[in-house]
mmCIF file of the N, C-alpha and C atoms, coordinates in Angstrom:
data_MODEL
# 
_entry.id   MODEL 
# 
loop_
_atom_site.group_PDB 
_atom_site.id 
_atom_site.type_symbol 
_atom_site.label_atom_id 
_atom_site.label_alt_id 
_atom_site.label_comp_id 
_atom_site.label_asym_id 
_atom_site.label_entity_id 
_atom_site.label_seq_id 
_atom_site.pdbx_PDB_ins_code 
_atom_site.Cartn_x 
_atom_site.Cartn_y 
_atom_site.Cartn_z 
_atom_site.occupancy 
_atom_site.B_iso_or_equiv 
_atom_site.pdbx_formal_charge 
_atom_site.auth_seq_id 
_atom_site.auth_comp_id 
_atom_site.auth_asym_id 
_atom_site.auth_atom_id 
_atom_site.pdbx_PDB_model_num 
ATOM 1   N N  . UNK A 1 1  ? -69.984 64.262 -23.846 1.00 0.00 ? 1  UNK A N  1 
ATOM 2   C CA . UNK A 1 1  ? -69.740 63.593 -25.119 1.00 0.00 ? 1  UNK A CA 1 
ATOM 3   C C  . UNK A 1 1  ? -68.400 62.858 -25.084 1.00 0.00 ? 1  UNK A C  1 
ATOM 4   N N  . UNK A 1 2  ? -67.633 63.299 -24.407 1.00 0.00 ? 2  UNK A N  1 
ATOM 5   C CA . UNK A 1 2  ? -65.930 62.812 -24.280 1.00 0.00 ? 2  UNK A CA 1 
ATOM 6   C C  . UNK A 1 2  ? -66.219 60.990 -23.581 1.00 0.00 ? 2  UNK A C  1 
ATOM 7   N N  . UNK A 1 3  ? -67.034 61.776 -22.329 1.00 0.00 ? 3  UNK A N  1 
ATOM 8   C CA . UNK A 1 3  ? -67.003 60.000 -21.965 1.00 0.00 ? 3  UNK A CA 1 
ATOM 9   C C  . UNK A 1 3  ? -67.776 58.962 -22.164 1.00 0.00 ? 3  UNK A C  1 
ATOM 10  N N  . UNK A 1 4  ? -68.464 59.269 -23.843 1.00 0.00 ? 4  UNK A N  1 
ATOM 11  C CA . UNK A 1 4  ? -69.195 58.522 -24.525 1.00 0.00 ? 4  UNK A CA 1 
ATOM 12  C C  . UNK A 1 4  ? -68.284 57.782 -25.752 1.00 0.00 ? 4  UNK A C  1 
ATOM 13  N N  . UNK A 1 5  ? -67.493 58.544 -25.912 1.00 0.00 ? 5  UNK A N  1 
ATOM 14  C CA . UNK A 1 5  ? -66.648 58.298 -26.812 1.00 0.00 ? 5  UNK A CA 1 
ATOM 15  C C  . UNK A 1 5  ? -65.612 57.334 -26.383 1.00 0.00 ? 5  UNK A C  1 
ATOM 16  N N  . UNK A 1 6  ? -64.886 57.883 -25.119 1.00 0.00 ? 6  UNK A N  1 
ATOM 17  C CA . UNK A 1 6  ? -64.032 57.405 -24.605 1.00 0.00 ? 6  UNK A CA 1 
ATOM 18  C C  . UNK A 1 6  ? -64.561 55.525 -23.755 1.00 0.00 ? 6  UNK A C  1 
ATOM 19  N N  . UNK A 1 7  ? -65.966 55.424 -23.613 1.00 0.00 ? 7  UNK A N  1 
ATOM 20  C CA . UNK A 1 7  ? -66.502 54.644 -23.331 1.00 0.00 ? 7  UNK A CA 1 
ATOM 21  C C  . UNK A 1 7  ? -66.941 53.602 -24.371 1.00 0.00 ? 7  UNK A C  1 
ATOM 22  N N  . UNK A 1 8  ? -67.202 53.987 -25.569 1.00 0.00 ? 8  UNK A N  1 
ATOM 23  C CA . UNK A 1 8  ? -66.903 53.389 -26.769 1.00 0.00 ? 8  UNK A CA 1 
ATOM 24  C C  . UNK A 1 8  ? -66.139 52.850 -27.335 1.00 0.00 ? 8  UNK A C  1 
ATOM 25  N N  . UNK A 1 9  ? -65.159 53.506 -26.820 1.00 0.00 ? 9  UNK A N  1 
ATOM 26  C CA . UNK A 1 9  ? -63.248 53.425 -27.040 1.00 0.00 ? 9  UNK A CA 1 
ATOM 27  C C  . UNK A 1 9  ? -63.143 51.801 -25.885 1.00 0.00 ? 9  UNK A C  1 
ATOM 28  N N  . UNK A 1 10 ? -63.439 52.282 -24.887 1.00 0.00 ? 10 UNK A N  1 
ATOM 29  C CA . UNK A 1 10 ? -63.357 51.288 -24.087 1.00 0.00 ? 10 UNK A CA 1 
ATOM 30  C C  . UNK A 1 10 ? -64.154 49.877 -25.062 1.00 0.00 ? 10 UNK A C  1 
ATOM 31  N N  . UNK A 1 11 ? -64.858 49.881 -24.648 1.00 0.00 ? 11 UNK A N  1 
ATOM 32  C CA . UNK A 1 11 ? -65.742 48.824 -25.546 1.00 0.00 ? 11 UNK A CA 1 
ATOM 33  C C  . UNK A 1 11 ? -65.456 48.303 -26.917 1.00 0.00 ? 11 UNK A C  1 
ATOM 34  N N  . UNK A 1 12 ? -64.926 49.192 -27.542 1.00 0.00 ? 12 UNK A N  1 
ATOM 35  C CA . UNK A 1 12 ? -64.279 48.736 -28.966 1.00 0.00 ? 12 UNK A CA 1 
ATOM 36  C C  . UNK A 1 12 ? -62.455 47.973 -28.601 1.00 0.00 ? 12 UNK A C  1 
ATOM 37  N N  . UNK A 1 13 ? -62.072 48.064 -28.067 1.00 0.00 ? 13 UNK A N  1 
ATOM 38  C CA . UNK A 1 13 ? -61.158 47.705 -27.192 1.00 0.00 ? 13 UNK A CA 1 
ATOM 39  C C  . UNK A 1 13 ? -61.203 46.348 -26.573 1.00 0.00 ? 13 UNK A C  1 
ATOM 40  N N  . UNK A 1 14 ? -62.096 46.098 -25.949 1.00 0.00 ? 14 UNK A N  1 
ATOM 41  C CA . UNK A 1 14 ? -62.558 44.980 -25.068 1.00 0.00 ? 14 UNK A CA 1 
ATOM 42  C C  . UNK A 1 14 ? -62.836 43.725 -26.465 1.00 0.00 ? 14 UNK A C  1 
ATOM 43  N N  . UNK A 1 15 ? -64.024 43.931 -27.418 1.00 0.00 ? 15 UNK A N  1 
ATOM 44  C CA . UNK A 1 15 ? -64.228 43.581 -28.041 1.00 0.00 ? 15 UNK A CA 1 
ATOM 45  C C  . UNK A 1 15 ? -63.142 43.086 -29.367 1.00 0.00 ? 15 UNK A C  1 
ATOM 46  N N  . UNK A 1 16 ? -62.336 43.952 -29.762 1.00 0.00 ? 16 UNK A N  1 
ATOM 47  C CA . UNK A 1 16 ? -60.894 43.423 -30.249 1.00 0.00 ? 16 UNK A CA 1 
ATOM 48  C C  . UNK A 1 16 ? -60.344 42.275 -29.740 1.00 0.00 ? 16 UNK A C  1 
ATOM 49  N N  . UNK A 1 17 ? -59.585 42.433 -28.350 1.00 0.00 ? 17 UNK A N  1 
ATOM 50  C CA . UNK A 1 17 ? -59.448 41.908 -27.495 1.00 0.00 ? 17 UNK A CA 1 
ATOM 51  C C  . UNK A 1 17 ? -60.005 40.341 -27.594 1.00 0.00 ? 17 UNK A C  1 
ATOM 52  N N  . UNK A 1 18 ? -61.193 40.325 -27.561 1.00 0.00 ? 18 UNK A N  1 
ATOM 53  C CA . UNK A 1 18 ? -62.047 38.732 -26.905 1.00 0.00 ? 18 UNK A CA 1 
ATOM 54  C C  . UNK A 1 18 ? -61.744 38.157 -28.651 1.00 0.00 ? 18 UNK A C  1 
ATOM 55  N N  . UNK A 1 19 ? -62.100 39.434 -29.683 1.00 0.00 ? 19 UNK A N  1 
ATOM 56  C CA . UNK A 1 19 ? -62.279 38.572 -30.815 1.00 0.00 ? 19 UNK A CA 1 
ATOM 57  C C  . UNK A 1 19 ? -60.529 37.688 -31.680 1.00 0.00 ? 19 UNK A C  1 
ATOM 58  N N  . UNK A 1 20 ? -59.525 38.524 -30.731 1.00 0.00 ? 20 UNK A N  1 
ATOM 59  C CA . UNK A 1 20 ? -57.978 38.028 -31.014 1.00 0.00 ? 20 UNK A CA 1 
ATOM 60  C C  . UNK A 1 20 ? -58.078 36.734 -30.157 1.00 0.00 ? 20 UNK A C  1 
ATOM 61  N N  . UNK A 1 21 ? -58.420 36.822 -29.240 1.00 0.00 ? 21 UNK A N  1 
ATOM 62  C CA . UNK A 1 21 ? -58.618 35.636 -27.995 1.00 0.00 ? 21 UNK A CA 1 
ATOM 63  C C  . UNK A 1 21 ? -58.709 34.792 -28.724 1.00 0.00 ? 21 UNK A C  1 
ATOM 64  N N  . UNK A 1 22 ? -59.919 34.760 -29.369 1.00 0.00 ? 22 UNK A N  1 
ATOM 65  C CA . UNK A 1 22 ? -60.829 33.794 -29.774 1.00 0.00 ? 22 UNK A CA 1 
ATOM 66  C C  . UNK A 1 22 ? -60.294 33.177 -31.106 1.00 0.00 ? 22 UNK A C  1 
ATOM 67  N N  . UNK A 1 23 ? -59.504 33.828 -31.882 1.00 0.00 ? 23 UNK A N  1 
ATOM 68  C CA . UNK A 1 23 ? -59.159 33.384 -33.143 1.00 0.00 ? 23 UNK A CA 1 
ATOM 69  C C  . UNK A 1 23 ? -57.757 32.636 -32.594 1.00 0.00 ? 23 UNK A C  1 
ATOM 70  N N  . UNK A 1 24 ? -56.778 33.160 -31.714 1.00 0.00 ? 24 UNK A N  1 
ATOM 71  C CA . UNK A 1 24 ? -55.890 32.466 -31.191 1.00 0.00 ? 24 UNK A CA 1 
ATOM 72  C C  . UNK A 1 24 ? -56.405 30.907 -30.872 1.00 0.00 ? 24 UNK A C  1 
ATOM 73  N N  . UNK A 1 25 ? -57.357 31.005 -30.100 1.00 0.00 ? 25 UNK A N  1 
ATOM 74  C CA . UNK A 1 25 ? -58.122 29.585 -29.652 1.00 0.00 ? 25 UNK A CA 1 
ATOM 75  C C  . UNK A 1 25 ? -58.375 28.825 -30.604 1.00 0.00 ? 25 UNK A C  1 
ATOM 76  N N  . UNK A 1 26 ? -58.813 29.054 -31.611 1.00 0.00 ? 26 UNK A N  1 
ATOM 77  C CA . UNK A 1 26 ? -59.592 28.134 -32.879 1.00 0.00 ? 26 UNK A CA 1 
ATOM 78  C C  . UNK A 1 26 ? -58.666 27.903 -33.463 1.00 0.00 ? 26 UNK A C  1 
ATOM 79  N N  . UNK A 1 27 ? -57.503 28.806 -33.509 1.00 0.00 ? 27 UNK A N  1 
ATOM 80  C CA . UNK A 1 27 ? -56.390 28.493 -34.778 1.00 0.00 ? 27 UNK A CA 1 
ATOM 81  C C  . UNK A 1 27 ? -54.769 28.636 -34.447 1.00 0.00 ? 27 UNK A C  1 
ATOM 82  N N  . UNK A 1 28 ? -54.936 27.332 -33.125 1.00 0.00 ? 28 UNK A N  1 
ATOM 83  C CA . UNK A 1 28 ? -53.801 27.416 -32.587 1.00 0.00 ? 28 UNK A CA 1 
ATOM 84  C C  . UNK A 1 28 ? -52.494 26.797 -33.159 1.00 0.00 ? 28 UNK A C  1 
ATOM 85  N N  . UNK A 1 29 ? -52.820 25.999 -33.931 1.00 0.00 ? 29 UNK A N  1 
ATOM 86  C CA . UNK A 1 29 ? -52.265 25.477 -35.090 1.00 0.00 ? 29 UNK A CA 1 
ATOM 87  C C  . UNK A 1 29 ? -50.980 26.432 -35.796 1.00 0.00 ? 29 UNK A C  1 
ATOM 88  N N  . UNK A 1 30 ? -52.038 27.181 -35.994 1.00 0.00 ? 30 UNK A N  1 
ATOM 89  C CA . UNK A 1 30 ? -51.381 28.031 -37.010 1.00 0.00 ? 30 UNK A CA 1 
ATOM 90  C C  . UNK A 1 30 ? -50.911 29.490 -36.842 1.00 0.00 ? 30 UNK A C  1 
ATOM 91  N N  . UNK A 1 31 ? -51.299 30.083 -35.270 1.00 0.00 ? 31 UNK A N  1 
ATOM 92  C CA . UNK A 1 31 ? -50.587 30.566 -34.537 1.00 0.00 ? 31 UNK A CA 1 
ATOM 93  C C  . UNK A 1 31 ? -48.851 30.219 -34.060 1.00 0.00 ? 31 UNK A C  1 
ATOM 94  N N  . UNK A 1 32 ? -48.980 29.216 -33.861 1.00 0.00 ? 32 UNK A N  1 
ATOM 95  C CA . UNK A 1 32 ? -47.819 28.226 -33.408 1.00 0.00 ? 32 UNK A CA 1 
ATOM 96  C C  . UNK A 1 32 ? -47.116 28.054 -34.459 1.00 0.00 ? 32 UNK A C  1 
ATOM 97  N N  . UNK A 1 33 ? -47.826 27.785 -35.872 1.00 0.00 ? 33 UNK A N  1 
ATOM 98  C CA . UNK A 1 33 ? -46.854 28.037 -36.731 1.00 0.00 ? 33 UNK A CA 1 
ATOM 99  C C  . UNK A 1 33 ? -46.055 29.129 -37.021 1.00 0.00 ? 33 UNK A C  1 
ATOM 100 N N  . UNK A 1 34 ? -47.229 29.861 -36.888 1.00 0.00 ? 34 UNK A N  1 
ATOM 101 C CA . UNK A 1 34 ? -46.230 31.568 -37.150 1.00 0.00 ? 34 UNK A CA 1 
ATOM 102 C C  . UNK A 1 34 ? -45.213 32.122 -36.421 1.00 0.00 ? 34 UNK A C  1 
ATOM 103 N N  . UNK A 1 35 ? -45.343 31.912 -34.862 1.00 0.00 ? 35 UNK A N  1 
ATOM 104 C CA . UNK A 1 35 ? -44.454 32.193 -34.097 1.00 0.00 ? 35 UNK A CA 1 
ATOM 105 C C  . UNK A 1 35 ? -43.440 31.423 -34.086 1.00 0.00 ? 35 UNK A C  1 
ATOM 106 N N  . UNK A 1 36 ? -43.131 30.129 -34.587 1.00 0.00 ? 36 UNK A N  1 
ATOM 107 C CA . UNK A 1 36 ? -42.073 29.189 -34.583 1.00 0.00 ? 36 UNK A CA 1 
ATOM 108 C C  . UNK A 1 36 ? -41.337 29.779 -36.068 1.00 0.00 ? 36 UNK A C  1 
ATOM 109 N N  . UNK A 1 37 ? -41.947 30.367 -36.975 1.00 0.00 ? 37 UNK A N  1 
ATOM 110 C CA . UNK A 1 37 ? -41.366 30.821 -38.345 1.00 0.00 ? 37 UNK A CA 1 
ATOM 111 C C  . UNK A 1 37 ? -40.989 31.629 -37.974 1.00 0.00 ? 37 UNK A C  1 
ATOM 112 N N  . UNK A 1 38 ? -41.177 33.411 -37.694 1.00 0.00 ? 38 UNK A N  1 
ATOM 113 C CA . UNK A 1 38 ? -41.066 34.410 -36.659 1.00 0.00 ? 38 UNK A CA 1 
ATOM 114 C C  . UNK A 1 38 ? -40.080 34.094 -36.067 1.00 0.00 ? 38 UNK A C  1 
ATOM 115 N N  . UNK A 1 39 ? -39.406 32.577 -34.961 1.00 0.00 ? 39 UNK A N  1 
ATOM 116 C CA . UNK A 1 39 ? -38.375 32.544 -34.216 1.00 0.00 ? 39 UNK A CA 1 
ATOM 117 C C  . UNK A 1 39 ? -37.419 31.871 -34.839 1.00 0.00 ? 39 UNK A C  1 
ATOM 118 N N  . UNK A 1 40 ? -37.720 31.847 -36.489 1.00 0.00 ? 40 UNK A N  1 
ATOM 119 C CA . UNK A 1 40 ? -36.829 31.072 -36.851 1.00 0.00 ? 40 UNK A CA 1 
ATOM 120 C C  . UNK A 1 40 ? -35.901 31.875 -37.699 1.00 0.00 ? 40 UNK A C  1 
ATOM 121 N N  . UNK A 1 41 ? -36.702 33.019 -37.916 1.00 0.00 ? 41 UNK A N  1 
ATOM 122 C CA . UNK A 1 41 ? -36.623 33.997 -39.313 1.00 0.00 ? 41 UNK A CA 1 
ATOM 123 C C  . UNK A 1 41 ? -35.839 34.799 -38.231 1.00 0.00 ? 41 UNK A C  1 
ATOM 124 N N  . UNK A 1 42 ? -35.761 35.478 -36.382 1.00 0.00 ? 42 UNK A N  1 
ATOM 125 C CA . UNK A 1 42 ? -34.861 36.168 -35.830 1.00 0.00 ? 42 UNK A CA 1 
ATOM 126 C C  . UNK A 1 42 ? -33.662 35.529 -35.820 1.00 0.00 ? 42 UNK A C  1 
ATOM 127 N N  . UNK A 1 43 ? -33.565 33.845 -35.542 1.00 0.00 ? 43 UNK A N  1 
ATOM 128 C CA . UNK A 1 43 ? -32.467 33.398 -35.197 1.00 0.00 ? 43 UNK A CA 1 
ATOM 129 C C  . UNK A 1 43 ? -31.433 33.353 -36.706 1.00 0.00 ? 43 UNK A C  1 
ATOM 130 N N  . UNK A 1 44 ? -32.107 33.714 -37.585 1.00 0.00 ? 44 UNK A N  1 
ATOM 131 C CA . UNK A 1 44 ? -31.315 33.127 -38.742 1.00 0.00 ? 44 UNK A CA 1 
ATOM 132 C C  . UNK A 1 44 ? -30.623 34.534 -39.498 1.00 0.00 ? 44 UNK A C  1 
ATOM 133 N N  . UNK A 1 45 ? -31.436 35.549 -39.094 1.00 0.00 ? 45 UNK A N  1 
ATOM 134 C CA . UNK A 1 45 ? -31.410 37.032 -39.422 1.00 0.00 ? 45 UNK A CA 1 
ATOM 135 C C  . UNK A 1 45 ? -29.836 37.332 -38.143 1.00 0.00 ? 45 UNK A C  1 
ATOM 136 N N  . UNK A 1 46 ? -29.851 36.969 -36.979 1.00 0.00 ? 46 UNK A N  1 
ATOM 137 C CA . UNK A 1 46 ? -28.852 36.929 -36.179 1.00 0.00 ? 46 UNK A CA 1 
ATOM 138 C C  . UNK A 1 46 ? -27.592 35.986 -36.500 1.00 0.00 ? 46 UNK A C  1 
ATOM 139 N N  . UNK A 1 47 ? -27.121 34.824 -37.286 1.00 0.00 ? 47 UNK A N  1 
ATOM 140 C CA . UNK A 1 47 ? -26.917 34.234 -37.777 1.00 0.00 ? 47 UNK A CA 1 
ATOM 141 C C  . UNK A 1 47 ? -25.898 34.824 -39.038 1.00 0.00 ? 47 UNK A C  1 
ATOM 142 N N  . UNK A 1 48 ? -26.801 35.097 -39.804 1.00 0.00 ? 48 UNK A N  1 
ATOM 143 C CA . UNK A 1 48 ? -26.235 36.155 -41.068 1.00 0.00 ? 48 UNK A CA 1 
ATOM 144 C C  . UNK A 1 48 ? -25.498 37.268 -40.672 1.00 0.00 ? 48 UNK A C  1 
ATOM 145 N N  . UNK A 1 49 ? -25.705 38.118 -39.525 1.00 0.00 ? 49 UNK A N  1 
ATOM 146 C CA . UNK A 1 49 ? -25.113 39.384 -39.166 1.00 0.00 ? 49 UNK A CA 1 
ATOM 147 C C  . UNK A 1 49 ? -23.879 38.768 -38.395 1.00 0.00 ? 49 UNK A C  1 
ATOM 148 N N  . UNK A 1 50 ? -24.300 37.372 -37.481 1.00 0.00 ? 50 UNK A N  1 
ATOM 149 C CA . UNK A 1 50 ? -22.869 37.411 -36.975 1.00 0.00 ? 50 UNK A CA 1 
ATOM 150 C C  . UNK A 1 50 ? -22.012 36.849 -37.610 1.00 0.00 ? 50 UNK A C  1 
ATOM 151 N N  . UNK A 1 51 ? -22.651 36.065 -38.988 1.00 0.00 ? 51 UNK A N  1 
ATOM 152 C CA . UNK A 1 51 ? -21.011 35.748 -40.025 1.00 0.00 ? 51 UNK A CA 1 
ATOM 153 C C  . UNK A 1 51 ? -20.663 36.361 -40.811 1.00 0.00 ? 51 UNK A C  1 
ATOM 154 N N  . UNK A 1 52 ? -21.658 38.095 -40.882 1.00 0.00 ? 52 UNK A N  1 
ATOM 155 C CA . UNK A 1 52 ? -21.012 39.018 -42.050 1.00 0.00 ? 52 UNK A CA 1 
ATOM 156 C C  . UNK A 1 52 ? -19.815 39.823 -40.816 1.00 0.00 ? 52 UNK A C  1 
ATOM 157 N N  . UNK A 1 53 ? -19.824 39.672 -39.461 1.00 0.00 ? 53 UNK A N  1 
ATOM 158 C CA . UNK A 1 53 ? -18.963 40.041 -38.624 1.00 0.00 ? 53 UNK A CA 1 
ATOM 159 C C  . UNK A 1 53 ? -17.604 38.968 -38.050 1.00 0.00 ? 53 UNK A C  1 
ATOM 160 N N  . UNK A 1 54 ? -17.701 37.881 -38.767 1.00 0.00 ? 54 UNK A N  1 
ATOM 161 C CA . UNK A 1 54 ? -16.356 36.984 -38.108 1.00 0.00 ? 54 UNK A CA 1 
ATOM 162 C C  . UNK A 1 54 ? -15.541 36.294 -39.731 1.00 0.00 ? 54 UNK A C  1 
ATOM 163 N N  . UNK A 1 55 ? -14.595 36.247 -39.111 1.00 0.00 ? 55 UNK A N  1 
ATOM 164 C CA . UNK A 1 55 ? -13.614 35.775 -40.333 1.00 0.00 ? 55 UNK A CA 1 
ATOM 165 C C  . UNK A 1 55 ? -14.137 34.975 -41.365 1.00 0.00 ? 55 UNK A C  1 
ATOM 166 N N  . UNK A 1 56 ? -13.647 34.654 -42.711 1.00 0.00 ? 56 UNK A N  1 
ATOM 167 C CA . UNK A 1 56 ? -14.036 34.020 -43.803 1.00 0.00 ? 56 UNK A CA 1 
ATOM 168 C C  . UNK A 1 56 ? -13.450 32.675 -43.497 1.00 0.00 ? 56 UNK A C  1 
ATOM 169 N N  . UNK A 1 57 ? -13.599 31.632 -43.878 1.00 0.00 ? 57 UNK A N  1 
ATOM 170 C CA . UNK A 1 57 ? -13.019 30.284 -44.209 1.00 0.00 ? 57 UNK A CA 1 
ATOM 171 C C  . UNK A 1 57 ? -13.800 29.728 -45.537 1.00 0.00 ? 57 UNK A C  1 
ATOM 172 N N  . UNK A 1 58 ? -12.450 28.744 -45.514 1.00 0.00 ? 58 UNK A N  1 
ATOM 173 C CA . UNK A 1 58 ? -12.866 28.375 -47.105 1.00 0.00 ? 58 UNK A CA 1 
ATOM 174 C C  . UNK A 1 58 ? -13.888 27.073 -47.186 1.00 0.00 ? 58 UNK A C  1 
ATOM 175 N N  . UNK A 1 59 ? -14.318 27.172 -48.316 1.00 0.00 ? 59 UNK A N  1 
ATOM 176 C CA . UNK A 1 59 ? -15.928 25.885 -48.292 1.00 0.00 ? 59 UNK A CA 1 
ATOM 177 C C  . UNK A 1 59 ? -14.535 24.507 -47.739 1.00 0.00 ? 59 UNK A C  1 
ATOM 178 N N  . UNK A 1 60 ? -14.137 24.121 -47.688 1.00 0.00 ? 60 UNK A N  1 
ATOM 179 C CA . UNK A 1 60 ? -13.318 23.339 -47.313 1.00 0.00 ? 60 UNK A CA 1 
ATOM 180 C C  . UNK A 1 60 ? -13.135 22.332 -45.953 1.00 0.00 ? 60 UNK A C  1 
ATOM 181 N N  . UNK A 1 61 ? -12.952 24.060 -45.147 1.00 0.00 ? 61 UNK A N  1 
ATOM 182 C CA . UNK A 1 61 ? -12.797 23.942 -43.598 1.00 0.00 ? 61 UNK A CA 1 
ATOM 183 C C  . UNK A 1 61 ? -14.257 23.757 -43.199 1.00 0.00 ? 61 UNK A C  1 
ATOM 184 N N  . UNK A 1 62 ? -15.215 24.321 -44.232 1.00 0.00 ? 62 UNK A N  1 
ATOM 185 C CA . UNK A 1 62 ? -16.940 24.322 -43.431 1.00 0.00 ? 62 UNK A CA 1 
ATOM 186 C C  . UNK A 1 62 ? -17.079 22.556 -43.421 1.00 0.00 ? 62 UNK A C  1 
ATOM 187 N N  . UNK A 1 63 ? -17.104 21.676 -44.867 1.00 0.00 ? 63 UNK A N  1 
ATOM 188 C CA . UNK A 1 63 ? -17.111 20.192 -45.226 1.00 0.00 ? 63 UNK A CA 1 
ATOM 189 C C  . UNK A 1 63 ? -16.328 19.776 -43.888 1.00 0.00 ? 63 UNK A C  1 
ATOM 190 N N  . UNK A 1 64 ? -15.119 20.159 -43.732 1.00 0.00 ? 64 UNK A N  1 
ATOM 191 C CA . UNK A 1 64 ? -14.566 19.259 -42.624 1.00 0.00 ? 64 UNK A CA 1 
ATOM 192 C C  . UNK A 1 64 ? -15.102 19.270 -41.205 1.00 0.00 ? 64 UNK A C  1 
ATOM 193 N N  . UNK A 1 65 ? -15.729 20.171 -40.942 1.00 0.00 ? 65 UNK A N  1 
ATOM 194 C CA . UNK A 1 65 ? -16.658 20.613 -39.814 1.00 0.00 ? 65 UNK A CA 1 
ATOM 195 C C  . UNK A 1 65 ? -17.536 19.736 -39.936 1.00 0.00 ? 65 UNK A C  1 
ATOM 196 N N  . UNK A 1 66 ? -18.557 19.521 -41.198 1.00 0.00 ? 66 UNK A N  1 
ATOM 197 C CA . UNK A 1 66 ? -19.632 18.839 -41.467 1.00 0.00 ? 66 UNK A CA 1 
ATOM 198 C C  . UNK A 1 66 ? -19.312 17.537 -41.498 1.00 0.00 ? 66 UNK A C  1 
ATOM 199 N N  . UNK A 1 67 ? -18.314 16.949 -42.082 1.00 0.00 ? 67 UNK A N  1 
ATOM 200 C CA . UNK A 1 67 ? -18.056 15.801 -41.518 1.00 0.00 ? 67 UNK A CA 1 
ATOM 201 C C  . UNK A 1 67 ? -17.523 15.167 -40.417 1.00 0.00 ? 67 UNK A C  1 
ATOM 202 N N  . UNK A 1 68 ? -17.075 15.783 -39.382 1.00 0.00 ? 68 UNK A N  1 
ATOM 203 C CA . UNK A 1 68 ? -16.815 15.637 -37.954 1.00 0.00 ? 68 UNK A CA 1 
ATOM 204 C C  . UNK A 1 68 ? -15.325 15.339 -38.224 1.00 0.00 ? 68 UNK A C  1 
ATOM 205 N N  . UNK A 1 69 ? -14.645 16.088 -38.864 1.00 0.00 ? 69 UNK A N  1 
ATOM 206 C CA . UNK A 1 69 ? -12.939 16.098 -39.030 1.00 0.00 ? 69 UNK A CA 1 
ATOM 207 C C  . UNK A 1 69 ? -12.487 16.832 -38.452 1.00 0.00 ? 69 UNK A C  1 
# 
């Protein structure tokens, strides 16, 4: 009975598998979107932590940055 189950297991497995495949394929679109949001949402989450860790400056010095001063 174990390696009916476990063979089932297998097969339910496989079948996951082809049916992620397959939705990746059709909806690559929007795969691609997600993972580009996903890499946008780590870089920005990294971002925030490293300016709650480095000195303050004033809105001032940021403008003069932004304007190439």
């Amino acid at each position: 009975m174990t390696n009916s189950v476990s063979a089932d297991d297998q097969k339910m497995k496989a079948l996951f598998k082809e049916a992620i495949v397959e939705v990746m394929e059709e909806n690559q679109d929007l795969v691609s979107s997600l993972l580009v949001e996903a890499l946008e949402d780590i870089g920005l989450s990294h971002a925030i932590e490293e300016g709650e860790n480095s000195e303050s400056v004033s809105r001032e010095e940021v403008f003069k940055v932004l304007r190439g001063e």
